[in-house]
mmCIF entry with sequence, helices, sheets and N, C-alpha, C, O atoms, coordinates in Angstrom:
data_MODEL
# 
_entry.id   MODEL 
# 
_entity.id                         1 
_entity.type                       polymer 
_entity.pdbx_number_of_molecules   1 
# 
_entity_poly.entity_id                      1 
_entity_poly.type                           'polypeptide(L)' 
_entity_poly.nstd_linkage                   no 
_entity_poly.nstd_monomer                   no 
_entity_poly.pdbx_seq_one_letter_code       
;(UNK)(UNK)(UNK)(UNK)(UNK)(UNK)(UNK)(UNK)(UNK)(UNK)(UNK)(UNK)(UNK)(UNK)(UNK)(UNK)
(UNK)(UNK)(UNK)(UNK)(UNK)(UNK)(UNK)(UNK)(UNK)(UNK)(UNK)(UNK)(UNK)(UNK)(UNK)(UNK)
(UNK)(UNK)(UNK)(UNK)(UNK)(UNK)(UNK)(UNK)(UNK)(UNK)(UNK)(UNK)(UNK)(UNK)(UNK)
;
_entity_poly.pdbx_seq_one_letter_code_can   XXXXXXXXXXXXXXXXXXXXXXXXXXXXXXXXXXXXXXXXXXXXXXX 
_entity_poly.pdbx_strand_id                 A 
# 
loop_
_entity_poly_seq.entity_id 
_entity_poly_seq.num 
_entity_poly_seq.mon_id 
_entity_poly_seq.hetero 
1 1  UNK n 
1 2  UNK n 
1 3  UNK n 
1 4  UNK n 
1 5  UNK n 
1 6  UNK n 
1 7  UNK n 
1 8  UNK n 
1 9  UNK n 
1 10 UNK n 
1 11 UNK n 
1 12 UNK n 
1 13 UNK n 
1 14 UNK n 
1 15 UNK n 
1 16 UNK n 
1 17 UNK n 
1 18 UNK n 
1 19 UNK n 
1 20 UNK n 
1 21 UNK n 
1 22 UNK n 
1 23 UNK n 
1 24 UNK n 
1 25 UNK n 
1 26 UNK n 
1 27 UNK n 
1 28 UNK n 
1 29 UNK n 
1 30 UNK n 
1 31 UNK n 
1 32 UNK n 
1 33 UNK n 
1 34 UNK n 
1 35 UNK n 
1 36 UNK n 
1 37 UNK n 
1 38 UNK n 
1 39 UNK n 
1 40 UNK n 
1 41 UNK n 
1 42 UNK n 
1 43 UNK n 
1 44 UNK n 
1 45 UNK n 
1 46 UNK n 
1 47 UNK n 
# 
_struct_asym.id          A 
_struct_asym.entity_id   1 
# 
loop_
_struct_conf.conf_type_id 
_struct_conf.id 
_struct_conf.pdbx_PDB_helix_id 
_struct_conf.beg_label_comp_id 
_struct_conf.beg_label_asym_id 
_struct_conf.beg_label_seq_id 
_struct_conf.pdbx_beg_PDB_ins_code 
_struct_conf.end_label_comp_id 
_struct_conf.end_label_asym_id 
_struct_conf.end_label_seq_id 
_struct_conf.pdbx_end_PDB_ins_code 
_struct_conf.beg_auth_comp_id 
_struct_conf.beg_auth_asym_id 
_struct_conf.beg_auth_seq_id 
_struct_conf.end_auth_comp_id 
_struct_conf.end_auth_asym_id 
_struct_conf.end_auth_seq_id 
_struct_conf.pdbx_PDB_helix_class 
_struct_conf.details 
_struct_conf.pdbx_PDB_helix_length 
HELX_P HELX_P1 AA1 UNK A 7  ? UNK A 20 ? UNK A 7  UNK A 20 1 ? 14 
HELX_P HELX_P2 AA2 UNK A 28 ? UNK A 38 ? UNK A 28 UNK A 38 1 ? 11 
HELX_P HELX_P3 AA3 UNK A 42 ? UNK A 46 ? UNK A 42 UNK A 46 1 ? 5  
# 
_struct_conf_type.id          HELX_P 
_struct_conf_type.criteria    ? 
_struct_conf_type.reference   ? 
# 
loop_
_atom_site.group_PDB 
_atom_site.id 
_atom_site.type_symbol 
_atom_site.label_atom_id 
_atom_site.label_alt_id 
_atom_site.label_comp_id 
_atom_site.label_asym_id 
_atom_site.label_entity_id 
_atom_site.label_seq_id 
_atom_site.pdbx_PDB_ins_code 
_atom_site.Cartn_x 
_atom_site.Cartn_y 
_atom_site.Cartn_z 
_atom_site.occupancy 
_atom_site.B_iso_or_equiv 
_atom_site.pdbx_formal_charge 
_atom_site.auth_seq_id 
_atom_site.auth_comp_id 
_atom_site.auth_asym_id 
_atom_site.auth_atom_id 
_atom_site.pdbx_PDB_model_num 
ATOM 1   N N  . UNK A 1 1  ? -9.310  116.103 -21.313 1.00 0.00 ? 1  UNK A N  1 
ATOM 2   C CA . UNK A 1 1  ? -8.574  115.527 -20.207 1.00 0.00 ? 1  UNK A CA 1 
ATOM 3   C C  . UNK A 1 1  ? -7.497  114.595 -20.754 1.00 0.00 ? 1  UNK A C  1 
ATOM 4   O O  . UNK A 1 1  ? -7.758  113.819 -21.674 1.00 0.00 ? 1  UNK A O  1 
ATOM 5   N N  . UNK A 1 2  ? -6.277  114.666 -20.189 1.00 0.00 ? 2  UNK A N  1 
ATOM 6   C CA . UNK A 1 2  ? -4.992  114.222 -20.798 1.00 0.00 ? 2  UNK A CA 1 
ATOM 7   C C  . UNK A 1 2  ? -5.314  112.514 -20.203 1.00 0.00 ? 2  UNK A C  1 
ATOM 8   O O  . UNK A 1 2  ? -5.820  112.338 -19.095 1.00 0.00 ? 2  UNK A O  1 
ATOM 9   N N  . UNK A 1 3  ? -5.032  111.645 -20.891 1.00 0.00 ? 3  UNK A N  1 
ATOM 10  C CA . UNK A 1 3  ? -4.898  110.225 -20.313 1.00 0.00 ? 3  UNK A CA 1 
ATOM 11  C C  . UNK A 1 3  ? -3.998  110.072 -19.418 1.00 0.00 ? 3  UNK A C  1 
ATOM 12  O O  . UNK A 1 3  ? -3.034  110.835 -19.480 1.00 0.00 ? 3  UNK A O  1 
ATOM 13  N N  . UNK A 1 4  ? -4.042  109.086 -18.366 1.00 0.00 ? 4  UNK A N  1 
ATOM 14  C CA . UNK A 1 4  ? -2.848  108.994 -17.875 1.00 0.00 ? 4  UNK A CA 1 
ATOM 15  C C  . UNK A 1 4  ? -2.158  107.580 -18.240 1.00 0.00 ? 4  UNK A C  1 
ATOM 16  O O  . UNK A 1 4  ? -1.134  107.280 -17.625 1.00 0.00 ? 4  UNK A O  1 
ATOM 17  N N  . UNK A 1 5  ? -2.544  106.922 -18.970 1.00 0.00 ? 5  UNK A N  1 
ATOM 18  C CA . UNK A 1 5  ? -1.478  105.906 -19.958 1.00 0.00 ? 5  UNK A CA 1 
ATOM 19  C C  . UNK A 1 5  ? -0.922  106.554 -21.389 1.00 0.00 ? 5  UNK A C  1 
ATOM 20  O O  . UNK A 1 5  ? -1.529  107.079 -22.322 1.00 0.00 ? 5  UNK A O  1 
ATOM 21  N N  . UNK A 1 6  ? 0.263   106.334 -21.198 1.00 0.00 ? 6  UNK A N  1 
ATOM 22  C CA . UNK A 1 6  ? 1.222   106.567 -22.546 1.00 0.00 ? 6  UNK A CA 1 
ATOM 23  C C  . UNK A 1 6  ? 0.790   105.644 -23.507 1.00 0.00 ? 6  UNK A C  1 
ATOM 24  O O  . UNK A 1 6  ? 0.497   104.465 -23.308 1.00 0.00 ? 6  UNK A O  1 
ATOM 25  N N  . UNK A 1 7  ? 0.767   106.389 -24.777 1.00 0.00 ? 7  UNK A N  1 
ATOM 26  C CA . UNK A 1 7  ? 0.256   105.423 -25.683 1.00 0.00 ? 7  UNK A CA 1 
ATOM 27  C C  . UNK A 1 7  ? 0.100   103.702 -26.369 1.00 0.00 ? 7  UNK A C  1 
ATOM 28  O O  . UNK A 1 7  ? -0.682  102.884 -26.853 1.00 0.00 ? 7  UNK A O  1 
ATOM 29  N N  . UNK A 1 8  ? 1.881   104.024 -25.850 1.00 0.00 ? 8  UNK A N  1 
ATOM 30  C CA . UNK A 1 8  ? 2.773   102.601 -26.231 1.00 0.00 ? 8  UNK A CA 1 
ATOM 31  C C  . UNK A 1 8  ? 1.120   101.645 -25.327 1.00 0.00 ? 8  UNK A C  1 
ATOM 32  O O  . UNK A 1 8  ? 0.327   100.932 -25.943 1.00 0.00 ? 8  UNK A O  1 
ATOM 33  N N  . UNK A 1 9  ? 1.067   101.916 -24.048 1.00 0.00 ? 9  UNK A N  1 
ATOM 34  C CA . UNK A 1 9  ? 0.723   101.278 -23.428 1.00 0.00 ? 9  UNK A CA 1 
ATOM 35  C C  . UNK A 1 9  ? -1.106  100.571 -23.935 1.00 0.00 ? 9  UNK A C  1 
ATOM 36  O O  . UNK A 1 9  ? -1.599  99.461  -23.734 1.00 0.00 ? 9  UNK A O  1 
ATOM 37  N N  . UNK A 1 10 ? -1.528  101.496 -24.451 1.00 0.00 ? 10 UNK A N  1 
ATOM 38  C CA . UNK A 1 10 ? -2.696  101.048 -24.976 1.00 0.00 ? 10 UNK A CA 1 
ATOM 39  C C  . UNK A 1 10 ? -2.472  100.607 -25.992 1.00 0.00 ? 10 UNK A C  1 
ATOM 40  O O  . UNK A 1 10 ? -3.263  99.685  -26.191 1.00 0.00 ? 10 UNK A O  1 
ATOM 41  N N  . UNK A 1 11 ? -1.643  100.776 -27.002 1.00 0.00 ? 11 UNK A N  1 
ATOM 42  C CA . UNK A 1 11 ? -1.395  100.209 -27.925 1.00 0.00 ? 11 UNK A CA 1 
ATOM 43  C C  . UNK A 1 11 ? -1.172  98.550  -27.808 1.00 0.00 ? 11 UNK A C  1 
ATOM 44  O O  . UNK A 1 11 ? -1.494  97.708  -28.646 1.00 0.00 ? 11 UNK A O  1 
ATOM 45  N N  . UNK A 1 12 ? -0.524  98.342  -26.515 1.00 0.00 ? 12 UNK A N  1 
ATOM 46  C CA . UNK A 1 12 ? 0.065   96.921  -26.061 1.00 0.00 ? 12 UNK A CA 1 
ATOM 47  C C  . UNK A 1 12 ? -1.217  96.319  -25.722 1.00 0.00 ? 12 UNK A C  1 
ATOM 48  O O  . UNK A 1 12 ? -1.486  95.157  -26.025 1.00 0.00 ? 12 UNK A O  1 
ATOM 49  N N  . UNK A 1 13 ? -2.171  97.248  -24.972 1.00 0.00 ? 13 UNK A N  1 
ATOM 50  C CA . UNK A 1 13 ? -4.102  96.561  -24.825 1.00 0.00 ? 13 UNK A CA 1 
ATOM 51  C C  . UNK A 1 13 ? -4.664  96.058  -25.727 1.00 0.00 ? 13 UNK A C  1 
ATOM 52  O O  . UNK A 1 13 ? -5.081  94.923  -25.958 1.00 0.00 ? 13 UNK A O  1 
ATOM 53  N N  . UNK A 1 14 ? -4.651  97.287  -26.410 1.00 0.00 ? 14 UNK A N  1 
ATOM 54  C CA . UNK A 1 14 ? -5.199  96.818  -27.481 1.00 0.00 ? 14 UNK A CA 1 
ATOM 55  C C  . UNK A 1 14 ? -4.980  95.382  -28.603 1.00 0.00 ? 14 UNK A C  1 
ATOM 56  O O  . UNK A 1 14 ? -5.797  94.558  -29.012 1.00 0.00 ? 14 UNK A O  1 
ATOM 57  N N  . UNK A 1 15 ? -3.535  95.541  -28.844 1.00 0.00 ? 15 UNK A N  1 
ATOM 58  C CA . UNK A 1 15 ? -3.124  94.149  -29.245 1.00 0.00 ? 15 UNK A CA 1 
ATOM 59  C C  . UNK A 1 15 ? -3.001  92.939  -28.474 1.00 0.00 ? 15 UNK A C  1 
ATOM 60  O O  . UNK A 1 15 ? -2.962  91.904  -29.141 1.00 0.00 ? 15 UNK A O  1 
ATOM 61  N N  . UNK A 1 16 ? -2.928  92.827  -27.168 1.00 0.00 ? 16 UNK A N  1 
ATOM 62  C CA . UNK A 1 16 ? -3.069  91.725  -26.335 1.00 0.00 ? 16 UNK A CA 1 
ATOM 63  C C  . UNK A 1 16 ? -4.630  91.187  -26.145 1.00 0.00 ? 16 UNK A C  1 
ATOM 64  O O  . UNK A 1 16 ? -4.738  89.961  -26.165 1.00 0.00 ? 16 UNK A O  1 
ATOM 65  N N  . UNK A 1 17 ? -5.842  91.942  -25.963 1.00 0.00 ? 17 UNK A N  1 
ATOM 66  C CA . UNK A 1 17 ? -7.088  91.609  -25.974 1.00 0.00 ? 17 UNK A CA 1 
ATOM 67  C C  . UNK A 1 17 ? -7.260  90.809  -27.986 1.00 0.00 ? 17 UNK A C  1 
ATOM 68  O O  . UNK A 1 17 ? -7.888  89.821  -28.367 1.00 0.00 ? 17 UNK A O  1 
ATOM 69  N N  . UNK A 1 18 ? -6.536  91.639  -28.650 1.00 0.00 ? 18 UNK A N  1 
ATOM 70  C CA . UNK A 1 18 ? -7.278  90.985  -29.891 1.00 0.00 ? 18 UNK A CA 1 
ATOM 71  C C  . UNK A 1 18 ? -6.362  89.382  -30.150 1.00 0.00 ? 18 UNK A C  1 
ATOM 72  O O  . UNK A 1 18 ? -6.841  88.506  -30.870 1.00 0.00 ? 18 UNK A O  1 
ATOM 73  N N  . UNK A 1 19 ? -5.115  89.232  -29.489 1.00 0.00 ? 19 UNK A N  1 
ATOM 74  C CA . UNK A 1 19 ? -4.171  87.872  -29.804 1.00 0.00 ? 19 UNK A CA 1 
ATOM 75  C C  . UNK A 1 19 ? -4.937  87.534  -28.941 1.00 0.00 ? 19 UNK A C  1 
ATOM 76  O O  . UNK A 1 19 ? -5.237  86.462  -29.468 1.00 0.00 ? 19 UNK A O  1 
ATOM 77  N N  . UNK A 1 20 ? -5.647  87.551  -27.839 1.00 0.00 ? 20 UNK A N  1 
ATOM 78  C CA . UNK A 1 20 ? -5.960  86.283  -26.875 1.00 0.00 ? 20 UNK A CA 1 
ATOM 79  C C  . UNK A 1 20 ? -7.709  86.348  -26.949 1.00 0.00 ? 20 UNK A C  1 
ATOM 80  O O  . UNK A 1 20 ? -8.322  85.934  -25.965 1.00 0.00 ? 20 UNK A O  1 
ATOM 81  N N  . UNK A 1 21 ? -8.391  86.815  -28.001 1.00 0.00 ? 21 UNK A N  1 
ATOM 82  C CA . UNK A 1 21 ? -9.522  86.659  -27.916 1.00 0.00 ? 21 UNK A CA 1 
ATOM 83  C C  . UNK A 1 21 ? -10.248 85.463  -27.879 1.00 0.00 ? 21 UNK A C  1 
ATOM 84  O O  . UNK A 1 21 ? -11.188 85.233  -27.118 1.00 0.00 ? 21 UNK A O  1 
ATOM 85  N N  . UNK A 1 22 ? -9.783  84.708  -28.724 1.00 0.00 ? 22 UNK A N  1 
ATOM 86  C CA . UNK A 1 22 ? -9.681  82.551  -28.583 1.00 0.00 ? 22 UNK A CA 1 
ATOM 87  C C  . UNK A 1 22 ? -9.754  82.068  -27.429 1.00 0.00 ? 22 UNK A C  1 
ATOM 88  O O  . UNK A 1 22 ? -10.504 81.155  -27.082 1.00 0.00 ? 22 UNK A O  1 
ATOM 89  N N  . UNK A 1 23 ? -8.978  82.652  -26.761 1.00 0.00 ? 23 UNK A N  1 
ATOM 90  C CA . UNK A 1 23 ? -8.372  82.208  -25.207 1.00 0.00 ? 23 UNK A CA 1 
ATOM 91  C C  . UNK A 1 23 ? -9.531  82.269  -24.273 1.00 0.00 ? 23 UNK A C  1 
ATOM 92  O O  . UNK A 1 23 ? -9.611  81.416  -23.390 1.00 0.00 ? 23 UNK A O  1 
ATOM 93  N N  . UNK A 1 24 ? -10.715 83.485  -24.421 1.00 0.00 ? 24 UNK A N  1 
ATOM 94  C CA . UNK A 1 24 ? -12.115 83.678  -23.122 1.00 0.00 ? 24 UNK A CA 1 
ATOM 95  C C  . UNK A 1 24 ? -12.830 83.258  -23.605 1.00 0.00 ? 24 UNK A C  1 
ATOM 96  O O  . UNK A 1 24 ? -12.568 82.769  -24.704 1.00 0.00 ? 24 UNK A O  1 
ATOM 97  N N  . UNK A 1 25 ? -14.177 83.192  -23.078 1.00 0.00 ? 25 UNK A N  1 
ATOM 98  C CA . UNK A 1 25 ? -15.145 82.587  -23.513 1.00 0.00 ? 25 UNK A CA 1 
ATOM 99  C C  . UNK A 1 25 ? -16.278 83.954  -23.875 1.00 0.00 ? 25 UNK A C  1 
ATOM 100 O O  . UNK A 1 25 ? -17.292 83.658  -24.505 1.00 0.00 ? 25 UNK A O  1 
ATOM 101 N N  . UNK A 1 26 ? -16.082 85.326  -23.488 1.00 0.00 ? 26 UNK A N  1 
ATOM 102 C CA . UNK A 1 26 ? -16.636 86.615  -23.722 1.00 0.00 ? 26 UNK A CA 1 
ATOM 103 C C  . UNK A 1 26 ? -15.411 87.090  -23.667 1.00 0.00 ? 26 UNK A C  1 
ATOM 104 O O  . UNK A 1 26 ? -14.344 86.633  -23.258 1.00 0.00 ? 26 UNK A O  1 
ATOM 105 N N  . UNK A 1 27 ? -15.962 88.762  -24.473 1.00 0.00 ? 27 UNK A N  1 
ATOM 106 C CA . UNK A 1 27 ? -14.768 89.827  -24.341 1.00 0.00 ? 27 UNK A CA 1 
ATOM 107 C C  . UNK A 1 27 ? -14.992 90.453  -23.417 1.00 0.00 ? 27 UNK A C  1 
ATOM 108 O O  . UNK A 1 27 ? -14.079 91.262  -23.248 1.00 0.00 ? 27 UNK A O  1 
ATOM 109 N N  . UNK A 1 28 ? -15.922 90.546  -22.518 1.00 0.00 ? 28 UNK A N  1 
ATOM 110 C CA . UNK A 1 28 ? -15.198 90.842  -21.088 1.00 0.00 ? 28 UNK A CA 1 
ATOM 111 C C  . UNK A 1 28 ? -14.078 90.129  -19.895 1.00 0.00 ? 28 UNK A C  1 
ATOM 112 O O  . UNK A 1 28 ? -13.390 90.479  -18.936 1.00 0.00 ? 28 UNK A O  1 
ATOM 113 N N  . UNK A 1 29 ? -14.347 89.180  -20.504 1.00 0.00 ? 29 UNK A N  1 
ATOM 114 C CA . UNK A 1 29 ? -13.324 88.324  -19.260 1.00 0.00 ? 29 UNK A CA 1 
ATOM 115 C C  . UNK A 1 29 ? -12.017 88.214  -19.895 1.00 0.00 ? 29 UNK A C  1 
ATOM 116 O O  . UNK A 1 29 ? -10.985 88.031  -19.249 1.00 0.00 ? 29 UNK A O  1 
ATOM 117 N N  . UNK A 1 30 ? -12.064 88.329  -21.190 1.00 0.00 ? 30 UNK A N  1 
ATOM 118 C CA . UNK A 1 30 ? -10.877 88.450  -21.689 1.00 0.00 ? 30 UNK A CA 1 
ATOM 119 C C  . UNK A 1 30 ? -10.218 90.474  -21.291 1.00 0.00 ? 30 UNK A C  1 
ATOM 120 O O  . UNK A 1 30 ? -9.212  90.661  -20.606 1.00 0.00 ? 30 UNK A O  1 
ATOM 121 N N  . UNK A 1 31 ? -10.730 91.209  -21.663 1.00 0.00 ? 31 UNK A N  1 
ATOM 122 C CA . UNK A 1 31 ? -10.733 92.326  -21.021 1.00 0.00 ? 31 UNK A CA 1 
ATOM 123 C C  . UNK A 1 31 ? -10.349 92.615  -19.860 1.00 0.00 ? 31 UNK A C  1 
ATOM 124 O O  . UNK A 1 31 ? -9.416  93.397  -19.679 1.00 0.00 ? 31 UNK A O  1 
ATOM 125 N N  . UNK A 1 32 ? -11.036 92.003  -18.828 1.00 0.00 ? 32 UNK A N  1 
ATOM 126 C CA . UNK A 1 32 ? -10.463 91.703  -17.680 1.00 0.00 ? 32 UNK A CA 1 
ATOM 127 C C  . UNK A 1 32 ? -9.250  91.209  -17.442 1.00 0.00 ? 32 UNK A C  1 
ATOM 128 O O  . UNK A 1 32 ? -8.544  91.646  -16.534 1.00 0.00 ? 32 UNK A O  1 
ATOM 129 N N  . UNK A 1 33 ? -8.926  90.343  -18.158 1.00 0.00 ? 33 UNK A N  1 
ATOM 130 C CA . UNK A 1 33 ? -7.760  89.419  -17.325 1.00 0.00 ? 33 UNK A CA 1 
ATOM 131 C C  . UNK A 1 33 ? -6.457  90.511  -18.246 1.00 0.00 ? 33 UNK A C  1 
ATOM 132 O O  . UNK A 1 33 ? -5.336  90.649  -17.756 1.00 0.00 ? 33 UNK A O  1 
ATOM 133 N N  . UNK A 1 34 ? -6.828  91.155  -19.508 1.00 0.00 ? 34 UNK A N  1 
ATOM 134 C CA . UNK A 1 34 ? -5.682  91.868  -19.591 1.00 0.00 ? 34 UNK A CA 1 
ATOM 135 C C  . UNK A 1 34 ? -5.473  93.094  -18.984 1.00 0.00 ? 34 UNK A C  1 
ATOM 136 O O  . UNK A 1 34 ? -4.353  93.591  -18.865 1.00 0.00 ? 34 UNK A O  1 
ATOM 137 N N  . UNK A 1 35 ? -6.717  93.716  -18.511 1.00 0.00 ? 35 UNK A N  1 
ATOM 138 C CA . UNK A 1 35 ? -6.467  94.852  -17.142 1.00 0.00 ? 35 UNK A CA 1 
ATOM 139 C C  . UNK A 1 35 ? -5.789  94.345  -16.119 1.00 0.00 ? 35 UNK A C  1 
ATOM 140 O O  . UNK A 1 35 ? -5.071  94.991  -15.356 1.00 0.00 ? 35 UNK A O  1 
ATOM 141 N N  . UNK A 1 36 ? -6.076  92.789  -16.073 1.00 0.00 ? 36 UNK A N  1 
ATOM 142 C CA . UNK A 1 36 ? -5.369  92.925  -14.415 1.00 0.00 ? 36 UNK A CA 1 
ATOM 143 C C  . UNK A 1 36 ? -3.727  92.776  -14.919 1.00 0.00 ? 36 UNK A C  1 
ATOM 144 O O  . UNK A 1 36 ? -2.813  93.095  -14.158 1.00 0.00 ? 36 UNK A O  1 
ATOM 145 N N  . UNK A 1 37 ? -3.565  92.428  -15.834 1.00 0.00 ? 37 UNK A N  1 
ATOM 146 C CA . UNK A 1 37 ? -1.711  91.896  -16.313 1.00 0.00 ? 37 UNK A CA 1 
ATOM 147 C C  . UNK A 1 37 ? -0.901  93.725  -16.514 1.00 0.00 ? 37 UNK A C  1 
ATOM 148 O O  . UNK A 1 37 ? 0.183   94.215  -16.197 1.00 0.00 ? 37 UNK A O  1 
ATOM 149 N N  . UNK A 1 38 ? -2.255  94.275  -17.260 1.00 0.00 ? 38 UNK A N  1 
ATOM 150 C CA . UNK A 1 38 ? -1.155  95.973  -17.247 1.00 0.00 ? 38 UNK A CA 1 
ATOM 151 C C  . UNK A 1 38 ? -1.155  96.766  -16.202 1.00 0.00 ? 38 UNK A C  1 
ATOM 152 O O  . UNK A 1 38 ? -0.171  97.384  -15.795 1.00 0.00 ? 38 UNK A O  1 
ATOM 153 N N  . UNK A 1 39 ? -2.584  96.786  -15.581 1.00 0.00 ? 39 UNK A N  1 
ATOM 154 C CA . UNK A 1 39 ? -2.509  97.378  -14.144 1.00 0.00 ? 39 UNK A CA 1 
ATOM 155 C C  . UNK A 1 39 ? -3.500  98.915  -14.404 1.00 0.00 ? 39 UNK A C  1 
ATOM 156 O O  . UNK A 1 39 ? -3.394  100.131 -14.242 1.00 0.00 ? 39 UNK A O  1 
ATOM 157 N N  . UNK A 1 40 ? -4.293  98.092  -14.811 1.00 0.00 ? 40 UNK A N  1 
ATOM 158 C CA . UNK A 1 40 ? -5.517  98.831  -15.109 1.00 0.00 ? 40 UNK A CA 1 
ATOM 159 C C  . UNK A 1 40 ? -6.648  98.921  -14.867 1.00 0.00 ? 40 UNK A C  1 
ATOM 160 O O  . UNK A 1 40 ? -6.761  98.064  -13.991 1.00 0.00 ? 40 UNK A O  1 
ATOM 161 N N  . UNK A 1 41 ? -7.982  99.510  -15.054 1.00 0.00 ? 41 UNK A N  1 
ATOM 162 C CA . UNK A 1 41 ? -9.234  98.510  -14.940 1.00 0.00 ? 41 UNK A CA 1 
ATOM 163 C C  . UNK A 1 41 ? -9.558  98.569  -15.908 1.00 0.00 ? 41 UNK A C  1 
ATOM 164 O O  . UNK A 1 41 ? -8.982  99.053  -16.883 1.00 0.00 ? 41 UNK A O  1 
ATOM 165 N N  . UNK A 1 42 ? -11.242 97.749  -15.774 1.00 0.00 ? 42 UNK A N  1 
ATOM 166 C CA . UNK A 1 42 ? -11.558 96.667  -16.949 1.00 0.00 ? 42 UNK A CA 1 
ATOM 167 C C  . UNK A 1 42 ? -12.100 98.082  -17.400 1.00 0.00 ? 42 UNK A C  1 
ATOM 168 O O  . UNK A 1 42 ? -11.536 98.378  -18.454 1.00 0.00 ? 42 UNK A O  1 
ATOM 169 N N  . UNK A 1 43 ? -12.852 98.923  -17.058 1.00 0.00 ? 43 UNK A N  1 
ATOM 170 C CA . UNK A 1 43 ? -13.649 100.352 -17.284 1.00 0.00 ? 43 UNK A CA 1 
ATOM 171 C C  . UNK A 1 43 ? -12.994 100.630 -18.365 1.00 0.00 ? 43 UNK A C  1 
ATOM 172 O O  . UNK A 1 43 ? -13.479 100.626 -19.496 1.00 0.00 ? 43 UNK A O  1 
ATOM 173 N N  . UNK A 1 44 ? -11.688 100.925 -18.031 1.00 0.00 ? 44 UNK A N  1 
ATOM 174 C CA . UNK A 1 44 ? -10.697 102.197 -18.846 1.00 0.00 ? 44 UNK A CA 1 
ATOM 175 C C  . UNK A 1 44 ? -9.953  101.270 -19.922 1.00 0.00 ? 44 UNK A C  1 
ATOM 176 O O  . UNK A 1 44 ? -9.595  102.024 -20.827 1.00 0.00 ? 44 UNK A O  1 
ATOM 177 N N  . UNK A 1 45 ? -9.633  100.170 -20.160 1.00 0.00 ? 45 UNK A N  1 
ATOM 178 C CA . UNK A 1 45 ? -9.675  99.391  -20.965 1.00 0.00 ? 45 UNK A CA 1 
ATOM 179 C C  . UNK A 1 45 ? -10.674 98.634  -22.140 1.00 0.00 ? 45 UNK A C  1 
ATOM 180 O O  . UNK A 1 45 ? -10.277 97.947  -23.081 1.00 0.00 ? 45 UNK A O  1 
ATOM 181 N N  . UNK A 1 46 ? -11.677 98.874  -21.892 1.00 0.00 ? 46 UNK A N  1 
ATOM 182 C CA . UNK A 1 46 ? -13.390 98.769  -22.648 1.00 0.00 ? 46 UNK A CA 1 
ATOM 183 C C  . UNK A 1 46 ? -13.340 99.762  -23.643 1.00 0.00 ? 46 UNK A C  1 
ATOM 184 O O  . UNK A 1 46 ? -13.281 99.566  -24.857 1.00 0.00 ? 46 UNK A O  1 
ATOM 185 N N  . UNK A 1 47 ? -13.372 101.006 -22.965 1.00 0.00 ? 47 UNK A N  1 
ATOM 186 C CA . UNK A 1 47 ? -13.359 102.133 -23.165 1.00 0.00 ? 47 UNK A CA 1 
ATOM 187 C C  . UNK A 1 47 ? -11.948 102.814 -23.796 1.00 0.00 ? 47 UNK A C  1 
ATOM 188 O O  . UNK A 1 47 ? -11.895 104.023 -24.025 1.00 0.00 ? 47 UNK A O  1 
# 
């Protein structure tokens, strides 16, 4: 099954969850708060 985010775009997840990992107090809430900034969910971003 084809993704429906372009790569660039996970690529930008991926590096935004690991610069602001300091920033949560778990990596889910940090997870979270960068799903809600790309317009994603937390599911498909975990994952």
């Amino acid at each position: 099954m084809k993704s429906k985010y372009a790569p660039e775009v996970k690529q930008r997840a991926i590096r935004l969850v690991q610069e602001q990992r300091s920033e949560y107090p778990t990596q889910w809430m940090n997870i979270v708060a960068i799903a809600t900034k790309i317009g994603c969910s937390p599911e498909t971003l975990r994952s």
